[in-house]
N, C-alpha and C positions, 0 to 999 in steps of 0.2 A: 233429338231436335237441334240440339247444339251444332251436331256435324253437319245436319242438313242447311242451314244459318250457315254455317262455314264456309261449305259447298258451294251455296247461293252467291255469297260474298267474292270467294273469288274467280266464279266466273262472271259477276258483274264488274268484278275489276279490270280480268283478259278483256269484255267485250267493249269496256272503258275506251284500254290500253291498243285493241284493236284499231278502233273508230280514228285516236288521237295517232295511230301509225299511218293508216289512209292517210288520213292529214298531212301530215308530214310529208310521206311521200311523194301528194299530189305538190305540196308547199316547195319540194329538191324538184322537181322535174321544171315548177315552172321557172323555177331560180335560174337553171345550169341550160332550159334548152333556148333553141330558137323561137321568135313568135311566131314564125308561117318558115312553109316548105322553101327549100331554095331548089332541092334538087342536085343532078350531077348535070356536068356540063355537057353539051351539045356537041361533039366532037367528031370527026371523020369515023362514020364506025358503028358510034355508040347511036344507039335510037331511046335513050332515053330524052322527056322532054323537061324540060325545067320545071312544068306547070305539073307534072304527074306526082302525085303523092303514092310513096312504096308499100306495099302490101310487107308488113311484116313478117306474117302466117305463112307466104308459099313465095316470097320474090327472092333469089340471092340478093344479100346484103353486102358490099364492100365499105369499110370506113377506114381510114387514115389517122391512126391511135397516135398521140405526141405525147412528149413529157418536155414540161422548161424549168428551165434555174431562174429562180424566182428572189429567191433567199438573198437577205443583205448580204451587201458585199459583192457580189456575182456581176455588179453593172448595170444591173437589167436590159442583160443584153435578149432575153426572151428565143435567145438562139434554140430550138427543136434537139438536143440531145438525143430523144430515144423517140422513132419515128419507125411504126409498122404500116404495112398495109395487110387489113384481116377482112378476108372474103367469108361467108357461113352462108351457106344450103340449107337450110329447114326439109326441103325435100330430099335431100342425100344424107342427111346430119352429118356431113363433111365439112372441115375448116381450111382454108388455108391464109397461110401467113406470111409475109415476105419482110425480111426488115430489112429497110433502107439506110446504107451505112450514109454517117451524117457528112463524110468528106468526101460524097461522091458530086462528080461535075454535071452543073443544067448548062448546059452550055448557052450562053447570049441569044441565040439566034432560035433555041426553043423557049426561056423563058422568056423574048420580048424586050429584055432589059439589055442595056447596051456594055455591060462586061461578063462572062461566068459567073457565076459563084457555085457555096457547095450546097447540097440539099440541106443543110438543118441553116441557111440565112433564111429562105423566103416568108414563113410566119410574123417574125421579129419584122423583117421588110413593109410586110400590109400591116403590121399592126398599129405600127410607128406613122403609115399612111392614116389610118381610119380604124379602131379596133373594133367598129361595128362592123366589118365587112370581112376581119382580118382570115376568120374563119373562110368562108365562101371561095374566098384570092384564095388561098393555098389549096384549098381541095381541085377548085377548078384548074391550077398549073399543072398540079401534078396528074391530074385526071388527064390535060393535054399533053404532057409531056411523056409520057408512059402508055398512052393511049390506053387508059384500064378507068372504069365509069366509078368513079367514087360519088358512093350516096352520101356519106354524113362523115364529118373532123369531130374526133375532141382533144381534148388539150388540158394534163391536169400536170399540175407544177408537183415540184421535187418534195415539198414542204405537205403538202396533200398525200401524196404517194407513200411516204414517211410515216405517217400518221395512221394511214389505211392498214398498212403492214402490222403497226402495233396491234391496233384496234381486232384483228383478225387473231392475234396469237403468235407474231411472228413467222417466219418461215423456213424450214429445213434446208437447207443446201448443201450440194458439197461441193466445198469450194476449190477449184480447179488447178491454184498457183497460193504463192505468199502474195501479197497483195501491200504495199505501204507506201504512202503519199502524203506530200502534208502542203498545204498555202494558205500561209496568213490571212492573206487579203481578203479569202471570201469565208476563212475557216472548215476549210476541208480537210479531214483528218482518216484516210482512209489506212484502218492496220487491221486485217484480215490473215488468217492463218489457212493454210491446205489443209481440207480434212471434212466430212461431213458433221454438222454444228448447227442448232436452232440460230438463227439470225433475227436480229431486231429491225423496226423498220431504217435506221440508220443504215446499219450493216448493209441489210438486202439493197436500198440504194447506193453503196460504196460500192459493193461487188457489181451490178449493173454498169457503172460509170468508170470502174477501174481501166485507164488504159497506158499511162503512163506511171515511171517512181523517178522520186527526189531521193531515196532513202536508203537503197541498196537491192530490191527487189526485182525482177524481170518485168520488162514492160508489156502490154497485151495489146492485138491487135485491130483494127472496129470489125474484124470477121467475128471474131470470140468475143468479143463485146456484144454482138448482137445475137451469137449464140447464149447468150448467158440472158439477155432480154425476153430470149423466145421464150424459154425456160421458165421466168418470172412470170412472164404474162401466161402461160398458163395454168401454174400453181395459183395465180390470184383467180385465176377463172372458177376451177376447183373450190377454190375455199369460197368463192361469192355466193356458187352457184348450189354448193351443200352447207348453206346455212340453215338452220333447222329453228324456229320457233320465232314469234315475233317481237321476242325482246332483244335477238341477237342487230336485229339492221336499226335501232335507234342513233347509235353512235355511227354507225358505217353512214347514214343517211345525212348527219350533221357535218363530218368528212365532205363525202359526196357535192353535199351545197356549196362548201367551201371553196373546194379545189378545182374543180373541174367544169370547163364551157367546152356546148357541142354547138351546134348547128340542127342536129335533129330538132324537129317542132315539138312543141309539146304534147301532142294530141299524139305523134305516134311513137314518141317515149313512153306514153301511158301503155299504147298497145303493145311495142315489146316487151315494158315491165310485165306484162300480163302475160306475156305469151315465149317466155325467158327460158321454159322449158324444153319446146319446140324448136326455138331459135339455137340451141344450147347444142352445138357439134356433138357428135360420139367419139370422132377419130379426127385429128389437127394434125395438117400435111407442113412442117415450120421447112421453108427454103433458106438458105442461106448463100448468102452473094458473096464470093472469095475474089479477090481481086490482088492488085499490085500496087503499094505506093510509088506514088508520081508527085513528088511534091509541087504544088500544094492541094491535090485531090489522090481519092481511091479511084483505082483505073480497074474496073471489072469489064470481063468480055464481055461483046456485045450479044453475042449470043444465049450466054447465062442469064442476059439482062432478055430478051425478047423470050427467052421458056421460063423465066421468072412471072412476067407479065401476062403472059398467053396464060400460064394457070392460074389467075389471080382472074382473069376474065373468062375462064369453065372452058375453055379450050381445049388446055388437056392436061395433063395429069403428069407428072414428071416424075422420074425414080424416084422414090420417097427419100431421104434423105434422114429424115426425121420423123415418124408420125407415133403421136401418142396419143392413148386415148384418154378420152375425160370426163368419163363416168364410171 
């Protein structure tokens, strides 16, 4: 009788602990999304309409994944550091990925604005305009700028991403060079060793962000910078995506509210939480954009850049480069 009492007890606890995770959930989703659809913007090309809400279940999704320095001391300059574009097929379970190196040039006369800059200004630019909009401006720039139909932005800071990494157990890597950096001003203290080595969320953001040294070490390029991104971003995909039980996403979900704003509406944040399975690639196509310093931009050909884009909008399919799978 006792164990049956037991028994009873703790699955009135799980169905407790269940009811109070909905909760929560629904509580992150309405925190971090948008209140109503915006949509992708209307562009030569693109037939999607502003007013259309995306079918989770069977639409290709494109979104515009960012990370900013947030953390005292950095300015807040909100400048976009680590900036992907991730395409996913529910009907292919195909991913592709593209990462946008942050010193590449929009030139004036595509973004509108009457000097260059480089792609990781324009976030920080709308935000400092209007931060309720700031979202929406950058997806739609780069949606016209690239000509590639971006459905949904989000944007989680350094300080977030840090913390996610912990909360997960860390992550394996191996790290590619010595790595050592040091600045006062904002307290960055990057000293990484070559070698395969569980990483903390510190570290794993150090190795992401490594691109210069004050210290004695080789400097890295934003090519291998953003190869090292692809690579994170899909170990964190993995570890999200095989989480197992529902006491593992209590902290991941108090993170989550934290750190991170989309633009996705709430209603169909609900649906892809649900449908996370489906939406979840088998095989991730990562592109990477090689180019030449030109100070003060990365100069990638233009060609690299238009079969970049063409597969990020299902056009076609370009030598793999990199594809891993994630299941």
């Amino acid at each position: 009788m006792a164990g049956i009492i037991a028994v009873a007890m703790l699955v009135g606890s799980l169905s407790l602990y269940a009811a109070f995770l909905t909760h929560k959930i629904n509580q992150t989703i309405d925190h971090i999304a948008a209140p109503e659809a915006t949509g992708a913007p209307n562009f030569p090309g693109n037939n999607i309409n502003l007013s259309q809400t995306v079918k989770a279940e069977s639409k290709p999704l494109t979104f515009l994944l960012t990370a900013t320095d947030e953390r005292e001391g950095s300015e807040g300059s909100l400048n976009t550091d680590v900036m992907m574009l991730f395409r996913v097929d529910p009907q292919t379970h195909q991913g592709t990925v593209v990462s946008i190196p942050r010193d590449l040039e929009v030139e004036a006369a595509k973004s509108g604005l009457e000097t260059s800059h480089k792609a990781n200004y324009f976030y920080a630019y709308y935000y400092n305009k209007n931060k309720n909009t700031a979202l929406n401006e950058t997806k739609n720039l780069f949606s016209r700028v690239y000509q590639v139909p971006i459905d949904y932005m989000s944007v989680i800071n350094f300080d977030g991403f840090r913390k996610l990494i912990d909360q997960l157990g860390g992550m394996t890597v191996d790290v590619d060079m010595d790595m050592r950096y040091q600045d006062d001003s904002d307290g960055t203290d990057i000293n990484l060793k070559k070698g395969l080595q569980l990483l903390d969320g510190k570290q794993v953001l150090d190795y992401i962000r490594y691109r210069k040294s004050n210290m004695g070490t080789a400097e890295s390029s934003d090519t291998v910078r953003n190869q090292r991104e692809q690579f994170v971003l899909n170990e964190l995909l993995n570890k999200l995506t095989s989480l197992n039980g529902i006491t593992a996403w209590g902290g991941i979900l108090d993170i989550i509210g934290s750190s991170i704003k989309t633009d996705i509406p709430s209603e169909e944040l609900r649906t892809m939480t649900k449908s996370y399975r489906e939406l979840k690639p088998a095989t991730v196509q990562y592109i990477h954009l090689d180019g030449e310093w030109e100070s003060p931009y990365l100069v990638v050909k233009q060609q690299d850049l238009d079969d970049a884009f063409a597969a990020l909008r299902g056009e076609n399919s370009l030598s793999i480069d990199s594809q891993v799978r994630t299941d």
